[in-house]
C-alpha positions as CSV (number, residue, x, y, z in Angstrom):
1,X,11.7,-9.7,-50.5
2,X,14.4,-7.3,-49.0
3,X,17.2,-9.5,-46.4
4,X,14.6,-11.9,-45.9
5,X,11.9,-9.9,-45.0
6,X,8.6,-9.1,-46.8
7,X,8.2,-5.1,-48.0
8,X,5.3,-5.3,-46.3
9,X,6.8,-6.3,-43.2
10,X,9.2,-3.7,-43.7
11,X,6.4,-1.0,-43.2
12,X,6.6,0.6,-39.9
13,X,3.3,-0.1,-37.7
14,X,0.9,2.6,-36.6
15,X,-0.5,1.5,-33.8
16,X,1.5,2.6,-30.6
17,X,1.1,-0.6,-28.7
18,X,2.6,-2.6,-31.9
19,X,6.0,-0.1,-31.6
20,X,8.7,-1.2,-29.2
21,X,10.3,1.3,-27.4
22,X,6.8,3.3,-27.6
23,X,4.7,4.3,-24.7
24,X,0.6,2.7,-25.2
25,X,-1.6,5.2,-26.1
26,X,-5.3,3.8,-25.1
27,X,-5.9,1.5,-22.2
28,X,-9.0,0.3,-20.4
29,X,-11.1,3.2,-19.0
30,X,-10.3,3.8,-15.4
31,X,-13.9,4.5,-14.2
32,X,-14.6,1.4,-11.6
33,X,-17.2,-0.6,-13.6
34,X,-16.5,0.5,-16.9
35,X,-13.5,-1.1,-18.2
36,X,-14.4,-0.2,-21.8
37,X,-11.3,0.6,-24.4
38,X,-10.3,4.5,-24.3
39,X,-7.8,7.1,-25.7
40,X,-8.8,10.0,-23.2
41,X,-6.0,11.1,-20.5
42,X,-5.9,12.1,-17.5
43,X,-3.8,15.6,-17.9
44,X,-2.9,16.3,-14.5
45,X,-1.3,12.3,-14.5
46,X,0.7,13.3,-17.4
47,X,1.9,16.5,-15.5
48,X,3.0,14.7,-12.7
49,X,4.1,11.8,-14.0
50,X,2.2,9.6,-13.1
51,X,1.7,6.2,-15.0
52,X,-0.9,6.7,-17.6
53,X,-4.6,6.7,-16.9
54,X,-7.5,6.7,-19.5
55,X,-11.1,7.1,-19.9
56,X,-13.5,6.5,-22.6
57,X,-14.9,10.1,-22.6
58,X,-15.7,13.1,-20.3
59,X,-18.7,11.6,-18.2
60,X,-16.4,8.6,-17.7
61,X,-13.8,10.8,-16.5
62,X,-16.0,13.2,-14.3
63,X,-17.2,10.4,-12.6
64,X,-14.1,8.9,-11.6
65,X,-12.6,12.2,-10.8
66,X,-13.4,12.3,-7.1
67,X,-12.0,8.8,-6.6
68,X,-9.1,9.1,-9.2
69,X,-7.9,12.9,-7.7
70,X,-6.9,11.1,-5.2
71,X,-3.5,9.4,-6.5
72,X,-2.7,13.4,-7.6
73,X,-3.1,14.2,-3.7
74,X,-0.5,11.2,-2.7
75,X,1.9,12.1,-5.4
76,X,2.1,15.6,-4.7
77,X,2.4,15.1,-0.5
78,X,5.6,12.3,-1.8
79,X,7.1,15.2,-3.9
80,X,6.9,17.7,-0.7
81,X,7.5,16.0,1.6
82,X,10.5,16.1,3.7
83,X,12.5,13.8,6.6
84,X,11.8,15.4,9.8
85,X,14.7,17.0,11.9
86,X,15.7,14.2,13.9
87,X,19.9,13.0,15.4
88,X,19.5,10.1,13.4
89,X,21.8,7.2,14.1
90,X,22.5,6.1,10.2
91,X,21.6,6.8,6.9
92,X,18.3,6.2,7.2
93,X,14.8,8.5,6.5
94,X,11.4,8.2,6.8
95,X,9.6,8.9,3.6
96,X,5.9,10.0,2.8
97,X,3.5,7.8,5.1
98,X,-0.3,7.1,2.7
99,X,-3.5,7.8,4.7
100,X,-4.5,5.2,6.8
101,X,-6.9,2.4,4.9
102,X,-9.9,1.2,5.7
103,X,-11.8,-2.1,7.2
104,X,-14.8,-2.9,5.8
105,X,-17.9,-3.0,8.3
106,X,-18.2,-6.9,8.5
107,X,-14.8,-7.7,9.9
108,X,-14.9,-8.1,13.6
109,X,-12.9,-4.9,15.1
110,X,-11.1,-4.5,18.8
111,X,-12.2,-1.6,20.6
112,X,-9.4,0.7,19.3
113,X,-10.3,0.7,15.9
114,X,-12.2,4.2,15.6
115,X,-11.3,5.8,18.8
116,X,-7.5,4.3,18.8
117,X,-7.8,3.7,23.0
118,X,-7.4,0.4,24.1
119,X,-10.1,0.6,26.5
120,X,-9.4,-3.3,27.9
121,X,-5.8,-3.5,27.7
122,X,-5.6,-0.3,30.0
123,X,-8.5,-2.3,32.2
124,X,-6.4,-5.4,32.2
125,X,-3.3,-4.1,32.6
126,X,-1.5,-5.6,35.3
127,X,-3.7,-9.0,35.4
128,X,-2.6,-12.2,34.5
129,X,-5.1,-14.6,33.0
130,X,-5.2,-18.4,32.8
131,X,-6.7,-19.3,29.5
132,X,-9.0,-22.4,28.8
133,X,-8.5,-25.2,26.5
134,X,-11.0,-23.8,23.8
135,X,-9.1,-20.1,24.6
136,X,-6.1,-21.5,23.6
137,X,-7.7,-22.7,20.9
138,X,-8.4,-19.6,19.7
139,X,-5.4,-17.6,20.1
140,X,-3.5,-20.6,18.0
141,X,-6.3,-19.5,15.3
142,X,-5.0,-16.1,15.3
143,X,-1.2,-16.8,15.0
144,X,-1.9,-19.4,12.8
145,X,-3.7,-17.0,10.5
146,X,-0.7,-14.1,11.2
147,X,1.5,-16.9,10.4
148,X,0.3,-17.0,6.6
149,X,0.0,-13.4,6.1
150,X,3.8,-13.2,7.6
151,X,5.0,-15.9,5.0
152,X,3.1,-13.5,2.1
153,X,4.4,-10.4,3.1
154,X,8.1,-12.3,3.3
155,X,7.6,-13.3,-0.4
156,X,7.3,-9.7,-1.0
157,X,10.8,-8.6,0.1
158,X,13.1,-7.6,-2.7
159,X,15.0,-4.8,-3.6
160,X,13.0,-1.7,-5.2
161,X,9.9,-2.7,-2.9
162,X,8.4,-0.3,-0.7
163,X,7.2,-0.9,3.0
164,X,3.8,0.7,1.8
165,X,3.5,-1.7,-0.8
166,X,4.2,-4.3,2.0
167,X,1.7,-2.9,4.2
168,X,-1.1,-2.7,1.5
169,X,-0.6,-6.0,0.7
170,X,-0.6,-7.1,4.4
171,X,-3.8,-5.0,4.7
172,X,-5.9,-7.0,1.9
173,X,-4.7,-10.6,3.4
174,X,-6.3,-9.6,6.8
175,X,-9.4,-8.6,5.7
176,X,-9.5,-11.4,3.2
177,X,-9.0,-14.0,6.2
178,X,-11.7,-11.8,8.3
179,X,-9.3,-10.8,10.5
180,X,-8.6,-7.1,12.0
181,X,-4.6,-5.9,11.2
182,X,-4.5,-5.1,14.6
183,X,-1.4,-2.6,14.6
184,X,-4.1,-0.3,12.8
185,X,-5.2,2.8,15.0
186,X,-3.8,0.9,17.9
187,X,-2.9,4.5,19.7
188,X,-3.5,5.9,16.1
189,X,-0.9,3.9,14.7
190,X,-1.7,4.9,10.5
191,X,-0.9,1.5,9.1
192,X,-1.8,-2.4,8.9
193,X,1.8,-3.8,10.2
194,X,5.0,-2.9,11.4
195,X,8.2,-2.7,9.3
196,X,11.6,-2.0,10.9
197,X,14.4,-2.1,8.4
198,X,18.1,-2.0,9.1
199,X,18.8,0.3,12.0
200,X,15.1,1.0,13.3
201,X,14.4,-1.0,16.3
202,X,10.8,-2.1,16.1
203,X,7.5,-0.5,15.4
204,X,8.9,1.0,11.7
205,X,6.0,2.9,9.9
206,X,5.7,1.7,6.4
207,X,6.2,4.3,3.9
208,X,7.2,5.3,0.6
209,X,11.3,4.6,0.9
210,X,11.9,1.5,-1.6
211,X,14.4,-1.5,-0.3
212,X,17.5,-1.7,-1.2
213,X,19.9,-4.4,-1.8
214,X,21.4,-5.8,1.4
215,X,19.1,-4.3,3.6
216,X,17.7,-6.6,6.2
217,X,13.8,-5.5,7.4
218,X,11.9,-6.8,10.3
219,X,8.4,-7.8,9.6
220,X,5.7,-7.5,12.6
221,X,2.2,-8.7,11.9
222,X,-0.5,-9.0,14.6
223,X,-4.6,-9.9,13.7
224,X,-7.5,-9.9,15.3
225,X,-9.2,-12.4,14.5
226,X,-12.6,-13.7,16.9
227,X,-11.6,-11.6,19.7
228,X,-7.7,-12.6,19.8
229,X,-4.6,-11.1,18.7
230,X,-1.5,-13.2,17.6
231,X,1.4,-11.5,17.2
232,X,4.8,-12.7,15.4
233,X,7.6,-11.1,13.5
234,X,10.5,-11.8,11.6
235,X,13.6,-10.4,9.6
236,X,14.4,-10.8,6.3
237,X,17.3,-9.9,4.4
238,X,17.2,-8.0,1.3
239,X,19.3,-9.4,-1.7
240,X,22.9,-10.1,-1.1
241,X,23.7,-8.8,3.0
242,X,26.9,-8.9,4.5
243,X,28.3,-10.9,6.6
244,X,27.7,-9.0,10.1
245,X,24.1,-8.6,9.0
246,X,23.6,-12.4,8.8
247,X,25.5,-13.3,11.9
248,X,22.9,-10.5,13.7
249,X,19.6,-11.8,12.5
250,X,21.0,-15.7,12.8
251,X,22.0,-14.5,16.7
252,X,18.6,-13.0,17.0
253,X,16.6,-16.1,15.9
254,X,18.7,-18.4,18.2
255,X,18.2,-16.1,20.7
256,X,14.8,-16.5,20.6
257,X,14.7,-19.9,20.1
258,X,16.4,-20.7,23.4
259,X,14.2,-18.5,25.3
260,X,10.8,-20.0,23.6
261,X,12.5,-23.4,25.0
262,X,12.5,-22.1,28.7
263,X,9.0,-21.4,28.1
264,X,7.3,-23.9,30.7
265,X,5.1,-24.0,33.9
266,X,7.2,-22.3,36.8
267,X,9.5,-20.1,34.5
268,X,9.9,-17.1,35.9
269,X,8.9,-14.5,32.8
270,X,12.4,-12.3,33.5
271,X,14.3,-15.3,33.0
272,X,13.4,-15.4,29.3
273,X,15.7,-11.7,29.3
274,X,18.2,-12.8,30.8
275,X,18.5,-16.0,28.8
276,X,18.4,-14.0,25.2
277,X,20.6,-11.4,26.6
278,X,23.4,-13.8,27.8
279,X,23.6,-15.4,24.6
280,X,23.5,-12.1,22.3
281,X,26.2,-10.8,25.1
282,X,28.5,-13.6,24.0
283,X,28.6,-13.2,20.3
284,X,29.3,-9.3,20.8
285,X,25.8,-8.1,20.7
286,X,23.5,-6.7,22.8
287,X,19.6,-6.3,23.8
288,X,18.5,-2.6,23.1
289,X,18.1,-1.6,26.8
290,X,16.7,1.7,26.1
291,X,13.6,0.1,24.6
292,X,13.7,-3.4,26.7
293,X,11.2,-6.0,25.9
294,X,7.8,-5.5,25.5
295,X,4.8,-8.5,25.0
C-alpha cells in the first residue's frame, strides 16, 4: 500500500469515461431508434464544434445523416450570421433566429397556420361580440392552459438561457396540451411565443442570444386551443436586477392590476389607458406611445 492507497488503485484507468478531466469517447448511437453503444464520430461535429455525436457504424450514420446534417446547417448560419443595421436604442442584438418548427397534423390549427393570413380576424375586424356562458367557458380553457405553459417557461429563466431554448420548450408544452402556439405563422411570425427582454417592447423573436444576469425578459404566450386563443404575458427578471428594473416591472404589474379592476359592464375600453397611463405617469414612467396598446 502506497499513502493509503492500493498499487492497484494507483494505476491510471483506460477507459475515457473513468478519467476526470477527459472528454467520453463512445456514447449511444444517434440514429433515432437505434440507441445501441458506439465509438464512430460524426467529423463534421468535431469540426465545428459541436458536442459530440456517435454512431455504431457507417449504415447507422448514413441513415441519420439527412436528419443529423441538420444541426451542421444551424451551427454554421449562428457562426455567419450578423445583427442587421438597425439605430438601436441600447446594447442590445438580435442573434440567429432557428427555422420555424412544426405542429403535428392532429392538433387543431387557426386558419393562419400554413398560409399565415388571418382570414377571420380581418373578417371580424371591427365587430364586437357578446360571448355565451359555455363561450366563456372556453376561452377560460384556453388561458387556463396558457397559464401553465407561462409558469414553465418562467421556471426556465436564468442566466446563460437562450430565448430559443425558451421557445422550443414553449413549443412542446402546446402541442403536448393539444393546443396550437398561436404566435406561430400568425403573419409569418417564425416562432411559438414571444420574448421581449430589456429594452424591446413586445413581440421579441426568440433567438440564439443567451440571458444574462440582471436582465428582465417579457414572456408572451397565446394557444389555440378548441377554437380560442388566450393570451397572457409576464416579465421576469434575470438573476440579481437593479433597483430601477424592479421598480419598472412592479409599476407595470400594478398598472395592470388597477386597469383589470375597472374591467366591468359600462367601462368604457379607453378608460383602461388612461387609468394605466396615469399611474405609470406618476412614478416617472410612461406608456410607449409610439406603439400604444394593442388586444
Amino acid at each position: 500500500r502506497v499513502s493509503g492507497m492500493s498499487a492497484e488503485a494507483k494505476k491510471k484507468p483506460t477507459n475515457g469515461h473513468e478519467t476526470k478531466g477527459k472528454k467520453p469517447t463512445s456514447g449511444p448511437c444517434a440514429l433515432p431508434g437505434c440507441g445501441e453503444k458506439a465509438t464512430l464520430q460524426c467529423p463534421k461535429c468535431l469540426k465545428l464544434r459541436l458536442p459530440s455525436t456517435y454512431f455504431c457504424n457507417k449504415q447507422c450514420f448514413s441513415k441519420a445523416w439527412k436528419q443529423h446534417n441538420q444541426i451542421h446547417k444551424e451551427q454554421l448560419a449562428k457562426l455567419a450570421f450578423k445583427p442587421p443595421p438597425f439605430a438601436y436604442t441600447g446594447d442590445l442584438r438580435p442573434h440567429y433566429v432557428t427555422p420555424m418548427r412544426k405542429v403535428p397534423s392532429h392538433i387543431p390549427k387557426p386558419d393562419y397556420a400554413v398560409s399565415g393570413i388571418p382570414v377571420s380576424e380581418t373578417q371580424n375586424k371591427r365587430k364586437v361580440f357578446l360571448h355565451t356562458k359555455n363561450q366563456i367557458k372556453g376561452v377560460r380553457e384556453a388561458c387556463r392552459v396558457g397559464r401553465e405553459v407561462l409558469d414553465l417557461a418562467g421556471q426556465m429563466v436564468k442566466p446563460g438561457v437562450t430565448t430559443e431554448e425558451i421557445d422550443k420548450a414553449v413549443h412542446m408544452w402546446c402541442i403536448e396540451r393539444n393546443a396550437y402556439p398561436s404566435p406561430l405563422n400568425y403573419h409569418g411570425f417564425p416562432k411559438s411565443c414571444c420574448t421581449s427582454p430589456n429594452e424591446v417592447i413586445c413581440h421579441g423573436i426568440p433567438d440564439g442570444r443567451a440571458l444574462v444576469e440582471g436582465d428582465i425578459v417579457n414572456i408572451d404566450i397565446t394557444v389555440y386551443k378548441n377554437g380560442y386563443h388566450g393570451d397572457l404575458n409576464e416579465t421576469f427578471l434575470v438573476g440579481e436586477v437593479d433597483e430601477e428594473s424592479k421598480r419598472l416591472v412592479k409599476t407595470t404589474y400594478e398598472s395592470l392590476m388597477l386597469a383589470i379592476q375597472a374591467c366591468k359592464p359600462g367601462a368604457f375600453i379607453r378608460d383602461f389607458g388612461k387609468i394605466i397611463s396615469k399611474y405609470c405617469n406618476k412614478r416617472k414612467f410612461s406608456v410607449v406611445r409610439s406603439y400604444r396598446g394593442h388586444g
